[in-house]
C-alpha positions as CSV (number, residue, x, y, z in Angstrom):
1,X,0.0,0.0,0.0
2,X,1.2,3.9,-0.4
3,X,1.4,5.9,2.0
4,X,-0.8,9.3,2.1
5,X,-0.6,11.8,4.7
6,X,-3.1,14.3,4.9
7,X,-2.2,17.5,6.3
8,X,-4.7,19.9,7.7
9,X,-7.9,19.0,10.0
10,X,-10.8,20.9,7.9
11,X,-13.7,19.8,6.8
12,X,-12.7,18.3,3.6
13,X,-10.2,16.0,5.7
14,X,-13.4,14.6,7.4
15,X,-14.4,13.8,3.8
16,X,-11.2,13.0,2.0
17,X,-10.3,10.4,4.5
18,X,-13.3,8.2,4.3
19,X,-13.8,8.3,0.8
20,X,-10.1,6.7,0.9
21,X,-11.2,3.9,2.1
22,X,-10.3,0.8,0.2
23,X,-8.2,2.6,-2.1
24,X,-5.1,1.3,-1.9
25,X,-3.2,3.8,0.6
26,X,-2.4,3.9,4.4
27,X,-3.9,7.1,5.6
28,X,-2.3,9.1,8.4
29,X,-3.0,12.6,9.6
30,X,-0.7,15.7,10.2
31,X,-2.5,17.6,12.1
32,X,-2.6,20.0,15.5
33,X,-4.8,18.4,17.7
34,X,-3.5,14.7,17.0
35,X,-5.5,13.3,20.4
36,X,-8.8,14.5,19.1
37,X,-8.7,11.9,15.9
38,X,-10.6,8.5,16.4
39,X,-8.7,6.0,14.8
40,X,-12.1,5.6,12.6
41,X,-13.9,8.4,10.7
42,X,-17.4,8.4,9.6
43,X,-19.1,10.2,7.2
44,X,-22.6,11.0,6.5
45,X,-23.7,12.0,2.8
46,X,-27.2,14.1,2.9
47,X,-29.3,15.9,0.6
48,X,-30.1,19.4,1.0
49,X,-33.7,18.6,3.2
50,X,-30.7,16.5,5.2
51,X,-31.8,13.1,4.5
52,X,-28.8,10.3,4.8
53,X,-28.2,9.4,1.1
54,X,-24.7,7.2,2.2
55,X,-22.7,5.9,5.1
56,X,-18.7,5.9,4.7
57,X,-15.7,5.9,7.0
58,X,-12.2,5.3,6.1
59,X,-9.8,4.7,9.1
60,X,-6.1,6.6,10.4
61,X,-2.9,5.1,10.7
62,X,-1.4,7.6,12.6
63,X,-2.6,11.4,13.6
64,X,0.3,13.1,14.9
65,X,1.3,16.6,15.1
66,X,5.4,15.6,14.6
67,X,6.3,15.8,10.7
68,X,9.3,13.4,11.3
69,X,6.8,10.4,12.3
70,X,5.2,10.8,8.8
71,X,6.5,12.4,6.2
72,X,9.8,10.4,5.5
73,X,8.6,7.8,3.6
74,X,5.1,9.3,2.0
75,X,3.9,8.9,-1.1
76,X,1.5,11.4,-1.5
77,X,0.6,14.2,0.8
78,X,-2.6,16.5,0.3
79,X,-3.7,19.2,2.4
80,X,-6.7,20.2,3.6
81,X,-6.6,23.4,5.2
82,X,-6.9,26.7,4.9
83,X,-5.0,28.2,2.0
84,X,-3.0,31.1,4.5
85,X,-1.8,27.9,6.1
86,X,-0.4,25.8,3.4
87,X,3.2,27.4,3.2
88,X,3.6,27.9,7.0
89,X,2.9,23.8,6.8
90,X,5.0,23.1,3.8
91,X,8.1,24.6,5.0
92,X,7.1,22.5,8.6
93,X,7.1,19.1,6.4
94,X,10.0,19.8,3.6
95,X,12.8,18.6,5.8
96,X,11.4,15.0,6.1
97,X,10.3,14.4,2.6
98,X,11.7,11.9,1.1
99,X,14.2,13.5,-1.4
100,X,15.3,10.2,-3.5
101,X,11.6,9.2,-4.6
102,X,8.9,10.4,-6.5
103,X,6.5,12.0,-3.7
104,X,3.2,13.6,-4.4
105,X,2.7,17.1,-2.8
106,X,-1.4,17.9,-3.3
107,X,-4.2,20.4,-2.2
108,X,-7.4,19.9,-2.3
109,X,-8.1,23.8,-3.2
110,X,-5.4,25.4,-5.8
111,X,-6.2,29.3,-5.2
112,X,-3.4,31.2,-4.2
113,X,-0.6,30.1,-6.2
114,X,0.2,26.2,-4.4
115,X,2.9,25.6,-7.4
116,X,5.0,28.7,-6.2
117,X,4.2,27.5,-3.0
118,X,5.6,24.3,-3.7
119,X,8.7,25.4,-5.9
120,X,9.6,27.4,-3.0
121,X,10.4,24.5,-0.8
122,X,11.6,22.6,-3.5
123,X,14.4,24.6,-4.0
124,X,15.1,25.6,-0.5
125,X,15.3,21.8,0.5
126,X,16.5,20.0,-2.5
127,X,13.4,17.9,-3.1
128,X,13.6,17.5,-7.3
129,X,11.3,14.5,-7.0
130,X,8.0,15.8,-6.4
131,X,5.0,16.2,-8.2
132,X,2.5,19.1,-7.7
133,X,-0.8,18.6,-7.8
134,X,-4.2,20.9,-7.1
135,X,-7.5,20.7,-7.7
136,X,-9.1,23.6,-9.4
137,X,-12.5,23.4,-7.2
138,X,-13.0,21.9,-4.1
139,X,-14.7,18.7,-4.9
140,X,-17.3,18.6,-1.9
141,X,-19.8,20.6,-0.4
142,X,-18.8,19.7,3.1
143,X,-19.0,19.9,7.0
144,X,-17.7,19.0,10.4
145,X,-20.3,17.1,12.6
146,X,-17.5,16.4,15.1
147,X,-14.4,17.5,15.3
148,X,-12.0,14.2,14.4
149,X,-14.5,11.7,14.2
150,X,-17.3,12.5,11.6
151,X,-18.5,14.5,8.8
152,X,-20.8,15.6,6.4
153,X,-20.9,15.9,2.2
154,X,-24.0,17.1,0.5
155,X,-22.3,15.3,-2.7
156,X,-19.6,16.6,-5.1
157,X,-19.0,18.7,-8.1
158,X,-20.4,17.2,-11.5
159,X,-17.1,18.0,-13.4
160,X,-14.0,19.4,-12.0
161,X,-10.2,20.4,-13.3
162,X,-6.9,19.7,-12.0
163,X,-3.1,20.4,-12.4
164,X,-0.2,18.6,-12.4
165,X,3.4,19.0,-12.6
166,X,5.1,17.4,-14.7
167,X,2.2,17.3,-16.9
168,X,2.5,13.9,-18.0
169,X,1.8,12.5,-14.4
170,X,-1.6,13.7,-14.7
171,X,-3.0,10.5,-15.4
172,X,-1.2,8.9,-12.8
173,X,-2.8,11.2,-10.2
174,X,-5.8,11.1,-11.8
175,X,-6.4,7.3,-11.7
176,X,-4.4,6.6,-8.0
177,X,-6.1,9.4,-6.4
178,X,-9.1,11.7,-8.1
179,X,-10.6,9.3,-9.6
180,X,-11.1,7.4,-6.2
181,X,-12.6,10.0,-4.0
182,X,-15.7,10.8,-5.8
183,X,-16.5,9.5,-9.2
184,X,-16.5,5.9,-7.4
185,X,-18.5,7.0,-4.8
186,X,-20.8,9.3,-6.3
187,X,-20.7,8.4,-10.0
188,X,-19.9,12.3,-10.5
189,X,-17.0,14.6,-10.3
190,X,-14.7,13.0,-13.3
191,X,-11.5,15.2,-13.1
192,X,-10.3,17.1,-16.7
193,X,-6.5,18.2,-16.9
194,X,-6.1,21.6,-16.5
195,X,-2.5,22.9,-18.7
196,X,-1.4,25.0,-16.4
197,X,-1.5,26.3,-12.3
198,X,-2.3,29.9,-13.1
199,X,-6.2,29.1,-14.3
200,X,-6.6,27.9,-10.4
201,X,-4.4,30.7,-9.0
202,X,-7.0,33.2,-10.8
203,X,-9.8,30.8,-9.9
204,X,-12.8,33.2,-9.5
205,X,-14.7,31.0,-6.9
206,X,-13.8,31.6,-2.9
207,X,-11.8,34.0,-3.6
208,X,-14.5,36.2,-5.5
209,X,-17.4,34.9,-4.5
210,X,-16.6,35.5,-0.5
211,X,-14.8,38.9,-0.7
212,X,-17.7,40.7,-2.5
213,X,-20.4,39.1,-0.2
214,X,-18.5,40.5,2.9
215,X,-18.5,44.2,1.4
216,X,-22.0,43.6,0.0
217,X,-22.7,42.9,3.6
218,X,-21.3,45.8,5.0
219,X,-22.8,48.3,2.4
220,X,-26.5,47.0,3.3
221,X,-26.5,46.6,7.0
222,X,-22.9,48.7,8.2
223,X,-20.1,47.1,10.5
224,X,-22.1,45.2,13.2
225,X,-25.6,43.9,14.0
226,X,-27.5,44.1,17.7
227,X,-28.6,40.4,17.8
228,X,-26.7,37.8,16.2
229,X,-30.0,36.5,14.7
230,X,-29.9,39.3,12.8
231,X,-27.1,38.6,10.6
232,X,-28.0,37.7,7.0
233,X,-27.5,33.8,5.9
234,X,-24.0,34.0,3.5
235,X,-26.2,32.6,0.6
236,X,-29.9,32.3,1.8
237,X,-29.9,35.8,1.7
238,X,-28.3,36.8,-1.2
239,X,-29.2,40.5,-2.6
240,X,-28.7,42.5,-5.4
241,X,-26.0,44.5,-3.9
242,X,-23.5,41.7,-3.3
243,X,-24.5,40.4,-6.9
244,X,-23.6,43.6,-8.5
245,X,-20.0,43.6,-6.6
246,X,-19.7,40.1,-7.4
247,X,-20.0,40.7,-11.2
248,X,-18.1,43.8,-11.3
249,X,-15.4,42.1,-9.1
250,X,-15.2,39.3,-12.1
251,X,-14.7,41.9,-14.5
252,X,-11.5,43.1,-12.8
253,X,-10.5,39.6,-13.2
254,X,-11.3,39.1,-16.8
255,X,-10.0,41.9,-17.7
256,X,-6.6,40.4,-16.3
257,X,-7.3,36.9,-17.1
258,X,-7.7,38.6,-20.7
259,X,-4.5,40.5,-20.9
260,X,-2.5,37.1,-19.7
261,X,-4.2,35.2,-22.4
262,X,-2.6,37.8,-25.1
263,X,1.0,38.0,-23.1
264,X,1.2,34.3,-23.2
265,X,-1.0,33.1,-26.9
266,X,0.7,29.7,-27.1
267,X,-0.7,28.5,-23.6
268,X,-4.2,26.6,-23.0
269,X,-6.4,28.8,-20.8
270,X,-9.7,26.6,-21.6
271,X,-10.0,26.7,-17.8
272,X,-9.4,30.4,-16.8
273,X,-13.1,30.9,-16.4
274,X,-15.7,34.0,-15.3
275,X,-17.8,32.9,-12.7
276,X,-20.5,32.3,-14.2
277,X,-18.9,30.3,-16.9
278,X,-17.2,28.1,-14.2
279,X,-20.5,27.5,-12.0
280,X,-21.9,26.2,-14.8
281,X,-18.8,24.0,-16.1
282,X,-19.1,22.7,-12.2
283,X,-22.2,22.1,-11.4
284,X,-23.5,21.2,-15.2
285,X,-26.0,24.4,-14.6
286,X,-27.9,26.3,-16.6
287,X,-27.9,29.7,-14.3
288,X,-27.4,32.9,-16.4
289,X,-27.8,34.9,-13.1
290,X,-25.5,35.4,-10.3
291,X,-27.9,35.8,-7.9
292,X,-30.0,33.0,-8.7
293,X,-26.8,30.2,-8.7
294,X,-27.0,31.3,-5.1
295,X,-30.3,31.9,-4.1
296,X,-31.2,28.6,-5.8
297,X,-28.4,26.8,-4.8
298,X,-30.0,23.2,-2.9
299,X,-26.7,22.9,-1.0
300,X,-25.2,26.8,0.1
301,X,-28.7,27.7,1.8
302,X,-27.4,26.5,5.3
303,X,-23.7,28.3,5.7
304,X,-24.5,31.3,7.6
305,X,-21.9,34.8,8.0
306,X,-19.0,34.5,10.0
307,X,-19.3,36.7,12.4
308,X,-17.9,37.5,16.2
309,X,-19.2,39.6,19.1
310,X,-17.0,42.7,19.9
311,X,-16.3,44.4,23.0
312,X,-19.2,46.4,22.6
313,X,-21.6,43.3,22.6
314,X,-22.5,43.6,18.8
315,X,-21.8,41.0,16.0
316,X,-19.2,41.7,13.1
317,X,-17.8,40.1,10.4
318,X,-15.2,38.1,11.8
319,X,-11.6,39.7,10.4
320,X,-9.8,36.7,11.3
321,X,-12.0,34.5,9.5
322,X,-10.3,32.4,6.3
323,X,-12.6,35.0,4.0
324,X,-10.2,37.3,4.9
325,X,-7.1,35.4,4.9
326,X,-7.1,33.4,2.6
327,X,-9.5,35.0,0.1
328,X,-7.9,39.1,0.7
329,X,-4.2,37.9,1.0
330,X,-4.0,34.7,-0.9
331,X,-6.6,35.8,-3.7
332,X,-7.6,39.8,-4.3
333,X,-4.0,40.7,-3.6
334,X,-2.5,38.3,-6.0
335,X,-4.9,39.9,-8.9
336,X,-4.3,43.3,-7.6
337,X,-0.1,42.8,-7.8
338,X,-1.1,41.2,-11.3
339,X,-3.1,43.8,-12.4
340,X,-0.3,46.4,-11.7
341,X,2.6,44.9,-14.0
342,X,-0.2,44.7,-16.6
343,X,-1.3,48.3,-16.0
344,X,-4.8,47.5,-15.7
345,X,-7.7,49.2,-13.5
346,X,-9.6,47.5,-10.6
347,X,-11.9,49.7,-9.1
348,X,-13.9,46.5,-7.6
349,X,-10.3,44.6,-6.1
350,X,-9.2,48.2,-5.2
351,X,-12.8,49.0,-2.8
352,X,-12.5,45.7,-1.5
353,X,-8.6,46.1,-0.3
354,X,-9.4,49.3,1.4
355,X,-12.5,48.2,2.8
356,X,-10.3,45.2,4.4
357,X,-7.5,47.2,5.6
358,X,-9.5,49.4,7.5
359,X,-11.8,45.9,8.9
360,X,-8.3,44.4,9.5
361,X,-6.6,47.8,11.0
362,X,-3.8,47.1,8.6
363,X,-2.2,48.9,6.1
364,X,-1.6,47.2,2.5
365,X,-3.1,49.9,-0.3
366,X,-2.2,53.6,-0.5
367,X,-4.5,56.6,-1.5
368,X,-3.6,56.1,-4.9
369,X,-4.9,52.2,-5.0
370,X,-1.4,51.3,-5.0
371,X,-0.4,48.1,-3.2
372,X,1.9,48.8,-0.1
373,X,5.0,45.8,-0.9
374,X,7.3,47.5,1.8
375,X,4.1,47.1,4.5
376,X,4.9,45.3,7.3
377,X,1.3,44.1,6.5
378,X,2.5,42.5,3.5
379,X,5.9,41.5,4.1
380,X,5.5,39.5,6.9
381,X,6.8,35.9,6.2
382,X,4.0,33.8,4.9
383,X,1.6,36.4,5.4
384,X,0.5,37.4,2.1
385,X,0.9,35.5,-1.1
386,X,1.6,38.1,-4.1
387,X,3.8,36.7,-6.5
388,X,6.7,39.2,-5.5
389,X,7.5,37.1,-2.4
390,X,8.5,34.4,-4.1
391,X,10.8,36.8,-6.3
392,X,8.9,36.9,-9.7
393,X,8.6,40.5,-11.2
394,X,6.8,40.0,-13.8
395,X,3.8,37.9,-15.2
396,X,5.6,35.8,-17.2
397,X,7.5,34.8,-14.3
398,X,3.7,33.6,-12.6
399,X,3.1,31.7,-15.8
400,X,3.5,27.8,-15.8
């Protein structure tokens, strides 16, 4: 059997790992709170009125939060996490990798740039012999019932994409790995080969779809609410407003996505998609209307707003919440730094990063619209993921 360490105790873990089950690896855990996994995990699949549909678990080697007692002879490692958190954890793992076999490294969510991510400790630690891997959605719509011992999928994606590096081991991936954790299970969610990691990095999912509700939130009802039952549900409650900055926030990215497709003609961007286009690639929809592929959706209508009571005693959006880190630092800030070398306005990405500074009580975008690099708010390591940390200064140094 291979090996496969998952790293990261999120939700999609608590799905991941079951759906492993009989599929030819040893499944261990890297995670924080190793006493909190059962050695078992469960996993419930419901429709959206949240009747049981399937039963699956899938069971744990080993959960530890030591690197050394799993990583050196892995096979494939994919994280499930928060994207702000992958390169803190890849630089934690690098050392034990196994640097004299083919190994793996995976995420189960490819915003933010994971193949810089991963280049980065190549090169730092001498690994030549791994394989990068991301898919370009997340495949699952999915929850934690309990914390290291069960969870909760309302099904998968009807189509997704991946990337792999070297592109020839796509297949390989595909048929040891995507294939097995949910078209077998689901008879849905056959993975397509995306050509390059830039299409995911650009992604216009979390990373648009979460930013512009937050501000859409904030324009309607201000900074806080009285009662926490008075928040708006995330998607229930969908409006006009946060539909209009979602459009125009896509149109900032197109016109970027746009401009890369003309620096770079001889490269296959049939998965750099708007929104709209890649909600209905995903889902195999027919929704013509932002809005409505919320509104409508059978399996968003129960994720409510993060929020947090402040001193005061009123609820706020919660700054510290992975819309915010991941989606700001990992997402709007890569397009923004993009959008400069190209020389291209974003009026949407731009009201957005000056809403969140001020929310955040950072400082990261001038007067001007101008992103801060010399910020201690952006150059703090592994804080923010613009391409210029890794040392590119240009876009063709971001393109794959």
């Amino acid at each position: 059997m291979k090996k496969l360490v998952v790293c990261g105790g999120g939700s999609s873990a608590h799905t991941l790992i079951p759906l492993l089950n009989n599929s030819g690896f040893e499944v261990s855990i890297y995670t924080s709170r190793p006493q909190q996994w059962a050695s078992n995990i469960e996993l419930e699949w419901h429709d959206p009125s949240g009747k049981v549909l399937g039963y699956y678990d899938g069971s744990i080697k080993k959960a530890s939060n030591n690197p050394a007692e799993l990583f050196t002879d892995a096979d494939y490692v994919v994280f499930c996490m928060p994207v702000h958190k992958y390169r803190v954890a890849l630089h934690e793992i690098a050392p034990y990798l196994n640097q004299n076999k083919t190994v793996f490294v995976g995420t189960i969510y490819g915003q933010g740039g994971w193949n810089w991510m991963v280049d980065e400790i190549k090169k730092e630690f001498h690994l030549n012999n791994l394989v990068t891997f991301a898919f370009g959605l997340i495949p699952w719509i999915c929850r934690i019932i309990e914390y290291g011992h069960k969870g909760v999928t309302y099904g998968c994606k009807s189509v997704n994409y991946a990337a792999v590096y070297p592109n020839h081991y796509f297949n390989q991936v595909n048929e040891e790995l995507l294939e097995k954790i949910c078209f077998k299970w689901f008879g849905k969610g056959q993975v397509v080969q995306s050509d390059n990691f830039i299409s995911l990095t650009l992604s216009v999912d979390n990373q648009i779809i979460h930013t512009s509700r937050c501000l859409g939130l904030y324009k309607v009802n201000g900074p806080t609410w009285k009662n926490k039952e008075d928040v708006p549900w995330f998607y229930r409650d969908y409006d006009d407003v946060s539909a209009q900055l979602l459009a125009d926030l896509d149109a900032d990215y197109t016109c970027i996505r746009n401009a890369i497709m003309r620096l770079c003609p001889e490269k296959d961007f049939s998965y750099m998609l708007d929104y709209l286009a890649l909600e209905r690639f995903s889902y195999q929809s027919h929704n013509t209307d932002v809005k409505e592929s919320f509104v409508n959706s059978q399996t968003l209508v129960s994720i409510g707003t993060p929020v947090v009571e402040n001193n005061d005693g009123l609820w706020e959006l919660d700054r510290n919440h992975r819309f915010f880190l991941d989606d700001i630092y990992y997402g709007n800030m890569i397009a923004k730094w993009m959008a400069e070398q190209l020389g291209i306005k974003t009026p949407t990405i731009d009201d957005i990063l000056q809403w969140a500074q001020l929310v955040r009580g950072e400082h990261f975008i001038d007067s001007d619209n101008n992103l801060l690099l010399d910020s201690k708010d952006l150059s703090a390591p592994f804080k923010c993921g613009i391409p210029s940390v890794y040392g590119f200064n240009s876009i063709k140094d971001c393109v794959d």
